[in-house]
N, C-alpha and C positions, 0 to 999 in steps of 0.2 A: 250598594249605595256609595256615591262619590263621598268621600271624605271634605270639609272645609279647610282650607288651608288659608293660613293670614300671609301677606306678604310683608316679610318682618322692617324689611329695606324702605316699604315703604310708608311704614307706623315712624318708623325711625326719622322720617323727614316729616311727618305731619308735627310730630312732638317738637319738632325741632323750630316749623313754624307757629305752633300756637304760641309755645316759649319765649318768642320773639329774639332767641339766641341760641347760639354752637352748643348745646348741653351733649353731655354724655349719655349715650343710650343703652342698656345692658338689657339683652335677652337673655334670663337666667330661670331653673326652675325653683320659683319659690311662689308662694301662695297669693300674692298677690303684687301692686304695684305699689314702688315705694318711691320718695323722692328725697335725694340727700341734698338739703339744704346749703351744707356749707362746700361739698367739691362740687355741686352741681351735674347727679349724675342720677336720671332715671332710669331705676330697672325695672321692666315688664315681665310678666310670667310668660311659661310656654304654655297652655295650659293645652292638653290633649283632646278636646272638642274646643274648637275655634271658633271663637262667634265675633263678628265684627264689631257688632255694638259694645261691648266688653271690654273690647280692647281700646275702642275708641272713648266710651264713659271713663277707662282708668287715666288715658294717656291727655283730655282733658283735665280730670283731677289733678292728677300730678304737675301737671302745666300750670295749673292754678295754683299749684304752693311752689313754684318756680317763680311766676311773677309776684306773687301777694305776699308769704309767710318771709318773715325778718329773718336772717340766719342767729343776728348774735343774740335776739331776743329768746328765741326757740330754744338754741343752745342754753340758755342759761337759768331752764327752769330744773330744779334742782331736783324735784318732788317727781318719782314716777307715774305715783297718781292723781297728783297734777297732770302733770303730761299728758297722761289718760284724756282727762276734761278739757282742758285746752283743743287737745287735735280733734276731737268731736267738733266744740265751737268753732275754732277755725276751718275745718271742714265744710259747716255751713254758711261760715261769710264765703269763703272763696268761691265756693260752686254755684253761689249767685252772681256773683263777679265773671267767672267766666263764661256761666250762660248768657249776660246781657252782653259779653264783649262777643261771642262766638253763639248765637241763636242755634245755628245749626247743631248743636252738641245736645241740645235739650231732647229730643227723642232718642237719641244713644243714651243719654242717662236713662231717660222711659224704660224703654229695653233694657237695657244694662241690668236693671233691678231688677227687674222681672227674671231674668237666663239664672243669674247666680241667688235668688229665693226661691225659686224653684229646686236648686242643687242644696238646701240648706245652708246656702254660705254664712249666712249668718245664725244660725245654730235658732232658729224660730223655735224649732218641731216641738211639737209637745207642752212648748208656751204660752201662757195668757200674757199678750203682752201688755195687756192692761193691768197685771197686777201682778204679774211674776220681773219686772223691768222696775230700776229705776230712773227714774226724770232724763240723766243725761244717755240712759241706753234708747229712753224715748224720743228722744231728740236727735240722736243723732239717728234714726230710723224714717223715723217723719222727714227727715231733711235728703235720705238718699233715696227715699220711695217716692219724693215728691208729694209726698204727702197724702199716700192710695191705702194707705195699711190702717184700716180700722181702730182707732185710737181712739177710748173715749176720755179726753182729757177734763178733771176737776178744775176748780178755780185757778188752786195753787200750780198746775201744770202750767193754764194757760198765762197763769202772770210770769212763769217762766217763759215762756215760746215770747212774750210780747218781750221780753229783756234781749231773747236770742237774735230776733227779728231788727232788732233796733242795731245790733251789731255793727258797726265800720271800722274799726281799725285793730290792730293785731292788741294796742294794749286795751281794748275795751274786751275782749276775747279772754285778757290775764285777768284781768279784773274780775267780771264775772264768772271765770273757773273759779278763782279762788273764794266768792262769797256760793258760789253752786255748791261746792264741793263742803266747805263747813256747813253748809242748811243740811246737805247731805247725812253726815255725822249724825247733827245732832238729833235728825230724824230715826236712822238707826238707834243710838241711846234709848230711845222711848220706844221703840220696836223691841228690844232687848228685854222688855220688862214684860210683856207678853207672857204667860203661858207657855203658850206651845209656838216659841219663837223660832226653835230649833227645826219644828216641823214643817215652817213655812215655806213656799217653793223660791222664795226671794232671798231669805236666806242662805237654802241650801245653792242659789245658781250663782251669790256672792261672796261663798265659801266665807259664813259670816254664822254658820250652826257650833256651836258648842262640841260635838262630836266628835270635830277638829282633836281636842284636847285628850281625848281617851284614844285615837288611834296613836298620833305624836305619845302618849303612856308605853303604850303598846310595842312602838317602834325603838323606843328607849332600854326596854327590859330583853328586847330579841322575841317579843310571842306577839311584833305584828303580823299582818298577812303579808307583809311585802309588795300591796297595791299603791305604792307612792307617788304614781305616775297616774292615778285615772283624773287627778283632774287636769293635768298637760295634754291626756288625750281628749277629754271633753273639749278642750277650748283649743284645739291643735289649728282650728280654722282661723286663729287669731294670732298667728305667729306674720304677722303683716310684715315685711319687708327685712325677713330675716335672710342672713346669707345662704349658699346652696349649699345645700348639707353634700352634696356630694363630690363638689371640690376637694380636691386631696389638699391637706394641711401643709403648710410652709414649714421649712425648718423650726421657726420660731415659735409657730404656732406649736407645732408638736412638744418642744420643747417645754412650751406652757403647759400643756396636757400632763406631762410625764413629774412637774414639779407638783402641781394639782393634784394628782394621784398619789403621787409619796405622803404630802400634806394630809390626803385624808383617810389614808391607810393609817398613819401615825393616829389619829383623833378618834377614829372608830366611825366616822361620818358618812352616811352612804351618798350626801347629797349635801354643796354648799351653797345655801339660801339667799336673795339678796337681800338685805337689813331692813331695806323699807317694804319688804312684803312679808309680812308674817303670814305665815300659813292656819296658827290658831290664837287663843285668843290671851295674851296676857294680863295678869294679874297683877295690880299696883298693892300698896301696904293697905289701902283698906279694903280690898276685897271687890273692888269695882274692876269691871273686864274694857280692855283695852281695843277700840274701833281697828279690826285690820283693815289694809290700804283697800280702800275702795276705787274701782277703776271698772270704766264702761266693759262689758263683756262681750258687746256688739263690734270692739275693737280695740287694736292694741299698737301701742304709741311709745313702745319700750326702748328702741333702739334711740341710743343717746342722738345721733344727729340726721337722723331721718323724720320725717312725713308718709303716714301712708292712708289709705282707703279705710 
């Protein structure tokens, strides 16, 4: 069977024209497409079965946080899971934005969704997404499937989707992350009091279960099992617009590595965490357990000065 091949040269000139400017194009291997706001430079994946539509749904998206997404605004949300919620929201202002300016793209999204949920891109399998998701993993779902994936939205859903809907500008986007994201919380809090909270599939998919606290035990005294990696591999499909792991390291880069390594051979640390993601659950002076960061798992919006899918 003939193989598909994308002609790279000339994704590179289409991006170049939706963009409506000279942008940087990188064909690199990484999991998806990403778009860096502030050097203005998108990278495409290679991916090893080539589909057009794919390439052309992401090279749209990307386009769309070229012309729509604010650099210093983006830049300057502080909060990673913020960030989370925001690139969802902005995700679905802009892809309407560039389907009304570019009609033609809208069947490439069609497709596009369809090639990579079929391949589990977005880690569905095995979930109710009516009741294993929350609100902004529903959202940003509805918004890339076009709205084909069986969703059976409550009240409180749809008075969200009518707020998402209403959507125009980048700070109406900050805004409601940041009232999404507290409703969010303090829905969790009252899920937390549950019974069998721990055993819920929504808590265990938002590494938000209690059980967290006995492995971190575990890890501490040297008699865990050493599996500290399954949930990096669980959500490995969400490492959006990370660099290529198989670029060989810079001097400096290296350099970092090797002071990194001294650092946490001195500490006893197998792994250094970043502050705003706790991995379980802390405990304040009265005994009340602490919200870890909550961030959409249908996508990840970590990279300080990127955009991505």
């Amino acid at each position: 069977m003939k193989k598909n091949t994308i002609n790279l040269e000339v994704k590179s000139n289409l991006a170049k024209l939706l963009a409506t400017e000279n942008i940087t194009i990188q064909h690199n291997n990484v999991a998806t497409a990403s778009f860096d706001v502030k050097n203005r430079v998108l990278t495409l994946p290679i991916f090893e079965e080539q589909k057009g539509d794919v390439y052309d749904m992401l090279i749209a998206h990307e386009c769309s946080h070229a012309l729509w997404t604010p650099y210093e605004e983006w830049e300057g949300i502080g909060s990673s899971e913020l960030r989370s919620y925001v690139n969802v929201l902005e995700d679905t202002r802009i892809d309407k934005l560039i389907q009304a300016k570019y009609p033609g793209v809208v069947q490439n999204y069609m497709n596009g969704f369809e090639i990579l949920d079929k391949k589990n891109f977005f880690s569905l399998k095995g979930k109710d997404i009516n009741t294993d998701l929350m609100i902004i993993d529903k959202i940003n779902l509805r918004s890339k499937s076009m709205n084909r994936l069986p969703f059976d939205f409550n009240d409180q859903d749809n008075e969200w989707l009518s707020k998402v809907d209403a959507l125009v500008t980048f700070d109406d986007v900050l805004k409601l992350a940041n009232e999404m994201l507290a409703w969010q919380k303090e829905q969790v809090e009252q899920m937390q009091k549950l019974p069998n909270f721990d055993d819920l599939e929504i808590a265990q998919n938002y590494d938000l279960s209690d059980e967290d606290d006995f492995d971190d035990a575990d890890d501490q005294d040297g008699s865990g099992s050493g599996d500290d990696n399954d949930a990096d591999e669980k959500n490995d499909f969400n490492n959006y617009g990370d660099h290529d792991n198989n670029q060989p390291d810079s001097e400096e880069q290296s350099e970092e590595k090797s002071k990194s390594s001294s650092a946490s051979n001195k500490t006893g640390d197998d792994e250094v965490e970043d502050d705003d993601t706790p991995k379980a659950f802390a405990k304040g002076s009265d005994g009340s357990k602490e919200i870890p960061a909550l961030r959409a798992i249908t996508d990840d919006a970590l990279r300080e000065q990127k955009v991505s899918y």
